[in-house]
C-alpha positions, 0 to 999 in steps of 0.5 A: 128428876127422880119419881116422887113417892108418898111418905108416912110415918108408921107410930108401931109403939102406938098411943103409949109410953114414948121414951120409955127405955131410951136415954131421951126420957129425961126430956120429960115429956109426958106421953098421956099429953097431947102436946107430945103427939101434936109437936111431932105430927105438925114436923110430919105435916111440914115434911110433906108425909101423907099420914100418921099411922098409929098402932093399937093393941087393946089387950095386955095378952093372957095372963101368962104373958101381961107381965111381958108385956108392961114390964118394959112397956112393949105391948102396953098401957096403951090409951085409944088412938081413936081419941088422940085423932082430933088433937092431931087434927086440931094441930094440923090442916093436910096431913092423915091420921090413921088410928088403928081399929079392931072390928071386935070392938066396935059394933059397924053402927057406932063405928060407922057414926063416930068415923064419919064424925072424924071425917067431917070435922078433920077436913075428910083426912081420916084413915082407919087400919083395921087389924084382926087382933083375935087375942083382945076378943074376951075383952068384947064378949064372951063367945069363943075366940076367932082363928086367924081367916074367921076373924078375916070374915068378921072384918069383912063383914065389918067394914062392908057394914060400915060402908053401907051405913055411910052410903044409906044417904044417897044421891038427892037425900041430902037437899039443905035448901033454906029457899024450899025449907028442906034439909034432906029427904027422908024418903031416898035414905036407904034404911040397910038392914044389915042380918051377917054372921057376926053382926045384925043391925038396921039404918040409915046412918044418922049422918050426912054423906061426905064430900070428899070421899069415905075415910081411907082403908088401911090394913097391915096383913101379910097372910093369903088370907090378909092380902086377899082382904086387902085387895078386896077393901083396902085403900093402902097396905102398910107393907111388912116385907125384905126390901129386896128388888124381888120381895117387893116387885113379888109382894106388890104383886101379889097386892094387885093380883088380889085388887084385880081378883076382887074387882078392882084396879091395881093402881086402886091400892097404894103400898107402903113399906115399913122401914126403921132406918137409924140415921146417923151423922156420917158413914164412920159413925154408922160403921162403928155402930154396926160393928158393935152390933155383931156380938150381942151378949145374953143381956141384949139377946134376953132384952130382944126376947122380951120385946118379941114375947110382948109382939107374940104374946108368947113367952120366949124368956124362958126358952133354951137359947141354944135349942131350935126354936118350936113353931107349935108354941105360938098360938092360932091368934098369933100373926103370921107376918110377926112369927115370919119376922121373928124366924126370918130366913133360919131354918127349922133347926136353927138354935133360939140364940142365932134368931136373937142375934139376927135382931140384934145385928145391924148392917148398913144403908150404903151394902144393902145388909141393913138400916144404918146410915147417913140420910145421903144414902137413905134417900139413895136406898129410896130413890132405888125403890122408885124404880121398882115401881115402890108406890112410898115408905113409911118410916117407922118409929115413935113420935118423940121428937128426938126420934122425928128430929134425927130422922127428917131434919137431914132427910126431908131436904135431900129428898125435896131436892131429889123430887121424891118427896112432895112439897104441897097438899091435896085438900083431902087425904084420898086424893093425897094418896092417888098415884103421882 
């Protein structure tokens, strides 16, 4: 029997227009109804997936760039996944649903008090993604923007915030014993006065604790700065990373090492990576469409510009495609980890043109060059994970149903019959997540 892993399903478009772009359009679903979400999450939790990520970008970038951004859809409109949470959790009974948070948006008490709302009424299956995303900050207020390892602080600071609110109802507070007449115990709340750096606020919480543990950490950052928040906060890592045998034992590495330096136990965060596999009917079909892939024309290439202006918010389209490309020209805001997987492994010299092909160029499941492939040899490729020690996946993509349908329908048996992939729940997300 194979080592079981844990599976997600990344949604890195987020709560925006699905189809956009693509020939399934025209099935006509409307992307501002829940219905869309709720089809395609209930497929997730029959799969057996733990959690639902969804991404978020509460910003149209400056104004040099919206035009990039909304032109094809890529980075925006985009509506609040915090709000699509209860129709996901309506429709279903086990599986997580992670929106994604920005603590620049939220003051901790207001977070800490609508979380802890999700979390009662989902049957404790709330997840956070909390994301540093400084180029949203003028939306918020007016004071300067963050760097890049301030706006980690301002995270930090955040969440330890939230959790104190969550925690200010301790042991005994809560009594709720009609015999005595008495719901609670006023004198056993913590009233966590709260004077930071970039927050300043006074409890208790006005919420009643949890019973099967706080709503679940995740975080996406690739940086020192971002895995040492990680190992100090964070339940899961969504793991952007070259799935070689030697990056991911290397990146899971580094995960633990940073849990261990902050007090914690490696086992105490799970790591999932991102994979955007393209399944097909068989190895033929994937080779045609590799091959095809090999000579990208300046259309595509433009294309693949946008697309990377909108994640960067920084203008690529009118580059030199034939001159290298200049690093200085993304801002402090920009994420590491986005710049990192637009430059790949090229070199400082290597012209605009090669680092497009390089996106446009697919490669296959069954040599390890690329995504490609029947859902055989994707649960091959996974399988191999697990004797690395990988703790799961997270398939990425967005959540129209032709997208969820040509992924799993194949997929999802052939790993139930491997025992990779579980076929029952926990009652809670949390205890979904802890190692098999």
């Amino acid at each position: 029997m194979s080592r079981p892993q844990h599976f997600g399903w990344f949604l890195a478009r987020g709560f925006g227009p699905h189809g956009w772009g693509h020939p399934y359009l025209d099935w006509g679903y409307d992307w501002t109804s829940p219905a869309l979400y709720q089809d395609a999450v209930r497929t997730l939790e029959q799969a057996g997936f733990d959690l639902l990520i969804i991404e978020d970008a509460p910003s149209l970038g400056s104004a040099e760039t919206i035009d990039l951004r909304v032109r094809q859809a890529f980075g925006g409109p985009k509506l609040d996944p915090l709000l699509l949470a209860p129709y996901l959790f309506a429709a279903t009974e086990r599986i997580g649903i992670v929106p994604t948070v920005n603590p620049a948006a939220t003051l901790p008490y207001t977070a800490a008090r609508q979380f802890a709302t999700l979390q009662h009424l989902s049957g404790h299956r709330l997840g956070l993604n909390v994301v540093t995303d400084t180029g949203s900050a003028r939306h918020f207020s007016t004071s300067p923007q963050l760097g890049h390892d301030a706006a980690y602080d301002r995270a930090e600071e955040w969440i330890s915030a939230v959790r104190a609110l969550w925690r200010s109802w301790p042991d005994g507070a809560l009594i709720a014993d009609p015999a005595a007449g008495r719901y609670a115990d006023g004198t056993r709340l913590e009233p966590t006065i709260h004077r930071g750096e970039y927050y300043a606020f006074d409890g208790p919480l006005n919420a009643i604790p949890f019973t099967d543990g706080e709503p679940v950490i995740v975080s996406p950052g690739g940086s020192p700065r971002g895995l040492g928040f990680a190992g100090a906060n964070s339940d899961v890592q969504l793991a952007l990373a070259p799935m070689t045998e030697d990056s991911v034992r290397g990146y899971r590495s580094r995960i633990h090492d940073a849990a261990v330096a902050a007090g914690r136990l490696a086992e105490d965060i799970t790591i999932l990576f991102a994979i955007q596999p393209v399944v097909v009917s068989s190895a033929e079909e994937a080779d045609r469409i590799v091959a095809a892939s090999l000579a990208p024309d300046d259309a595509t290439l433009r294309r693949i510009a946008e697309r990377q202006s909108s994640d960067l918010e920084t203008d690529l389209t009118a580059l030199d495609l034939d001159r290298p490309l200049d690093r200085r020209i993304f801002g402090d805001h920009v994420s590491h980890g986005s710049i990192r997987r637009l430059v790949g492994d090229h070199d400082d010299d290597a012209p605009l043109r090669r680092i497009l092909a390089a996106h446009a160029r697919l490669g296959r499941l069954s040599d390890g060059s690329g995504w490609v492939g029947t859902a055989d040899e994707l649960a091959d490729r996974i399988e191999e994970y697990g004797t690395w020690g990988n703790d799961g996946v997270l398939l990425w993509g967005d959540l129209h149903p032709v997208t969820v349908h040509r992924t799993l329908d194949e997929l999802v048996p052939i790993l139930r019959r491997r025992g990779i992939l579980r076929r029952e729940y926990e009652p809670a997300l949390r205890a979904n997540l802890r190692p098999f």
